[in-house]
C-alpha positions in Angstrom: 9.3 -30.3 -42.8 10.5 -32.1 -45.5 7.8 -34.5 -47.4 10.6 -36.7 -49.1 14.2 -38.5 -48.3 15.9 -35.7 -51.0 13.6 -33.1 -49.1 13.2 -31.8 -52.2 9.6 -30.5 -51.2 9.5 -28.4 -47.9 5.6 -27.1 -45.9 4.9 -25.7 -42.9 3.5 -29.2 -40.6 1.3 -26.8 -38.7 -0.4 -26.0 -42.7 -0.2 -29.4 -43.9 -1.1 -32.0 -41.3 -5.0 -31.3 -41.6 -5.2 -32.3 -45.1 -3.2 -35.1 -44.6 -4.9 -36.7 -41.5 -8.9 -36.6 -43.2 -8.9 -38.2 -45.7 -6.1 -40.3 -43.8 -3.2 -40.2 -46.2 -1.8 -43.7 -46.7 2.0 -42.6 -47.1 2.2 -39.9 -44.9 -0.7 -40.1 -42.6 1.2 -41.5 -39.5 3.3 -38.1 -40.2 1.1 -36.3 -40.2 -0.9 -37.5 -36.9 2.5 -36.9 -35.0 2.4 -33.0 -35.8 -1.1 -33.0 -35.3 -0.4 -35.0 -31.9 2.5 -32.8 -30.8 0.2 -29.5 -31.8 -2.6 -30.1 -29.7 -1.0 -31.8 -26.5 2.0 -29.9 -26.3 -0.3 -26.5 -26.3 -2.6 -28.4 -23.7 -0.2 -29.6 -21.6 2.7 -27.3 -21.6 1.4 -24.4 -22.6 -0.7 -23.8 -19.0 2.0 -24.6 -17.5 4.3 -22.3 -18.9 1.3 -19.9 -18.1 0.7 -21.2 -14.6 4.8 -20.8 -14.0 5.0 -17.0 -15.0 1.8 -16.2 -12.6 3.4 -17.9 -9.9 6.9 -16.0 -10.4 5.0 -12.7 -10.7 2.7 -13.3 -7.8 -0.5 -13.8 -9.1 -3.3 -14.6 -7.0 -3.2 -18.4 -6.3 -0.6 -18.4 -9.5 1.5 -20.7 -6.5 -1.3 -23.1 -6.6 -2.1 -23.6 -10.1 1.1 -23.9 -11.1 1.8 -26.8 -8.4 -1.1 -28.2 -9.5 -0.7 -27.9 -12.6 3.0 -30.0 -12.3 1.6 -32.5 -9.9 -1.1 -33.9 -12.2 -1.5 -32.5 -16.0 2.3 -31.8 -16.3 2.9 -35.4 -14.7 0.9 -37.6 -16.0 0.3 -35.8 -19.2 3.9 -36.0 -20.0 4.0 -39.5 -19.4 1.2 -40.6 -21.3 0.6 -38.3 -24.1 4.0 -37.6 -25.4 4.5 -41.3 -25.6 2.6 -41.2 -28.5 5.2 -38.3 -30.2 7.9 -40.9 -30.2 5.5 -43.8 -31.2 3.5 -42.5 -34.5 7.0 -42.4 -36.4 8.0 -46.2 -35.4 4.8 -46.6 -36.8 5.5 -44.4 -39.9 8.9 -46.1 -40.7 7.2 -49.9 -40.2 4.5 -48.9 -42.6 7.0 -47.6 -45.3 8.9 -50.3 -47.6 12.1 -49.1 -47.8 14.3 -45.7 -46.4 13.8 -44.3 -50.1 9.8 -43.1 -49.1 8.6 -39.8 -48.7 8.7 -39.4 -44.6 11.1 -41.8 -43.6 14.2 -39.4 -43.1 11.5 -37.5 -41.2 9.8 -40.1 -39.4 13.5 -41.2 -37.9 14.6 -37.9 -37.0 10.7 -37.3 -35.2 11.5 -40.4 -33.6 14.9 -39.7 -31.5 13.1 -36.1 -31.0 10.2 -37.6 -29.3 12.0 -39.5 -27.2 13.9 -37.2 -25.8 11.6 -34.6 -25.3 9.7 -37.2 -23.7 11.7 -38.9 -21.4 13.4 -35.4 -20.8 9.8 -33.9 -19.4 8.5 -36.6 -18.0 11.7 -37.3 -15.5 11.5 -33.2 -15.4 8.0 -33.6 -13.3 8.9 -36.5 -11.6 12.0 -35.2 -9.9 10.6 -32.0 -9.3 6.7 -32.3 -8.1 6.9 -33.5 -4.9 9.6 -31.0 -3.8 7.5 -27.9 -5.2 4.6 -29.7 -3.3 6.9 -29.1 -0.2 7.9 -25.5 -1.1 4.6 -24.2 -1.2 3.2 -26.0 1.3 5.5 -24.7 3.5 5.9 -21.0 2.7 1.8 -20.4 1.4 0.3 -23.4 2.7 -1.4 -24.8 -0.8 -1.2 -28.2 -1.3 -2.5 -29.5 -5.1 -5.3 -31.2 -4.0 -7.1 -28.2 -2.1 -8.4 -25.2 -4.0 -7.7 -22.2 -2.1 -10.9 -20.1 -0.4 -11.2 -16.9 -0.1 -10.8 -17.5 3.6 -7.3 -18.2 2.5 -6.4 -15.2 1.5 -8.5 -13.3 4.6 -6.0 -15.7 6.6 -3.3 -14.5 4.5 -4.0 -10.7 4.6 -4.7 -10.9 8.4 -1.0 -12.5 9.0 0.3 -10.1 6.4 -1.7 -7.3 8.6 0.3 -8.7 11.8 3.6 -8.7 10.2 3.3 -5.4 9.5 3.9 -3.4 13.2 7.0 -5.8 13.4 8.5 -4.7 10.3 7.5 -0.3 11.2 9.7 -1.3 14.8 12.5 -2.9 13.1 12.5 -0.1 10.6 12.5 3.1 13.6 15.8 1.0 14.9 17.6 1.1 11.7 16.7 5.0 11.3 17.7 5.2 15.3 21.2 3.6 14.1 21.5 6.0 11.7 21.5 9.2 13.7 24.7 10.5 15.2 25.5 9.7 18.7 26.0 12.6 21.1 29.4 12.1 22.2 28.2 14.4 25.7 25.6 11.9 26.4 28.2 9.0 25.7 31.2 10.5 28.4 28.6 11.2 30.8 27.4 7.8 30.8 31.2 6.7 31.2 31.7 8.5 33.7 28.8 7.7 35.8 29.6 3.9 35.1 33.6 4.5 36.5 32.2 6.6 39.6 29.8 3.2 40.4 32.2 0.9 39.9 34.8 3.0 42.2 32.3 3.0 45.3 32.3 -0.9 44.3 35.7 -1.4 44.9 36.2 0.8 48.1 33.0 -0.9 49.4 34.3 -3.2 52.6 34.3 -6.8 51.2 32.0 -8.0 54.2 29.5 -5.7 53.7 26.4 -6.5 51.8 23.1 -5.3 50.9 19.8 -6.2 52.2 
C-alpha cells in the first residue's frame, strides 16, 4: 500500500496496520482500521465459506448443509453489514484529511470505489442466490439451514442409498444382457413360430370364436 499521494513509501497493510491502529494514528488511523477491518471479516466471513463450498463440492459429510447455512445467514447478513464498513472507514479517512496532497488520500479513494464494489457485488451475490440453494438441497438431500442434520439422517440416508442399490445391480444385468450376441437360431425360430400362428389365424372361419 502506498502511505503517501507520490507513494513514494510502499508496506505490506497486513505488517503495518497494527502499529497504526494502537496508538490510533491521527493521519492514517482510519487506513489503517480499513485493512484491519477487511483482514479479520473477510477471513471470518468468506473464508468458511469458501471452506464450506469445497466440502460440499467434494461431498463431505453434511458439507451440503454448512455450506447452505453458511450462505443463508453469515454469508448474507455478514456481507451486508460488515463490509459496509470497508467502503465507509475511507469516506471517513478522506473527510478527516485537509487536502488530496495527505499521506492516504490517493489510498483512501481508491479503498473507497473497492469497497463498494466488493460490497454491493457480495452482498447481491447472497441475496440472489440463497434461497435458490435453499431449494436445491432441500430437494435433492433434504437439509434445510435451519435444522442441523442427526445422525438419524444419514441412517435415513444410508438405508435409501441401501434400497437403491438392487435397482441399480438389475438395470446393470440388462445392459450386460444387451451386450451379448443374439442367436440368430433362436431368432428364426421365433419367426417362424409367430408366421405359423398368425397363418392358422387367417384360415380360422371368421364366425368362429373361442370360449
Amino acid at each position: 500500500m502506498c502511505v503517501n499521494s507520490d507513494c513514494l513509501v510502499t508496506l505490506l497493510p497486513i505488517g503495518w496496520f497494527w502499529g497504526a491502529i494502537s496508538p490510533f494514528d491521527t493521519t492514517l488511523g482510519w487506513t489503517a482500521l480499513n485493512y484491519f477491518w477487511i483482514f479479520l471479516f473477510y477471513m471470518l466471513i468468506s473464508l468458511p465459506e469458501m471452506i464450506f463450498w469445497i466440502m460440499s463440492m467434494a461431498e463431505v459429510k453434511w458439507g451440503h448443509w454448512l455450506f447452505n447455512m453458511w450462505v443463508s445467514y453469515p454469508g448474507l447478513y455478514g456481507s451486508w453489514i460488515f463490509y459496509f464498513f470497508t467502503f465507509l472507514w475511507p469516506i471517513v479517512q478522506m473527510g478527516t484529511l485537509l487536502n488530496t496532497s495527505q499521506p492516504g488520500y490517493t489510498n483512501a479513494a481508491v479503498q473507497c470505489v473497492m469497497g463498494l464494489i466488493g460490497w454491493m457485488f457480495t452482498g447481491l451475490v447472497h441475496v440472489l442466490g440463497y434461497e435458490k440453494l435453499n431449494r436445491k438441497y432441500l430437494r435433492e438431500y433434504g437439509y434445510t439451514p435451519n435444522d442441523l442434520p442427526t445422525i438419524a439422517d444419514d441412517k435415513e440416508n444410508q438405508d435409501a442409498a441401501e434400497e437403491k442399490a438392487p435397482v441399480e445391480e438389475v438395470i446393470a444385468e440388462v445392459e450386460d444382457a444387451a451386450e451379448e450376441p443374439v442367436d440368430d437360431e433362436a431368432v428364426e425360430d421365433a419367426t417362424d413360430e409367430a408366421d405359423d400362428a398368425f397363418a392358422t389365424e387367417e384360415e380360422r372361419p371368421s364366425g368362429d370364436a373361442d370360449f
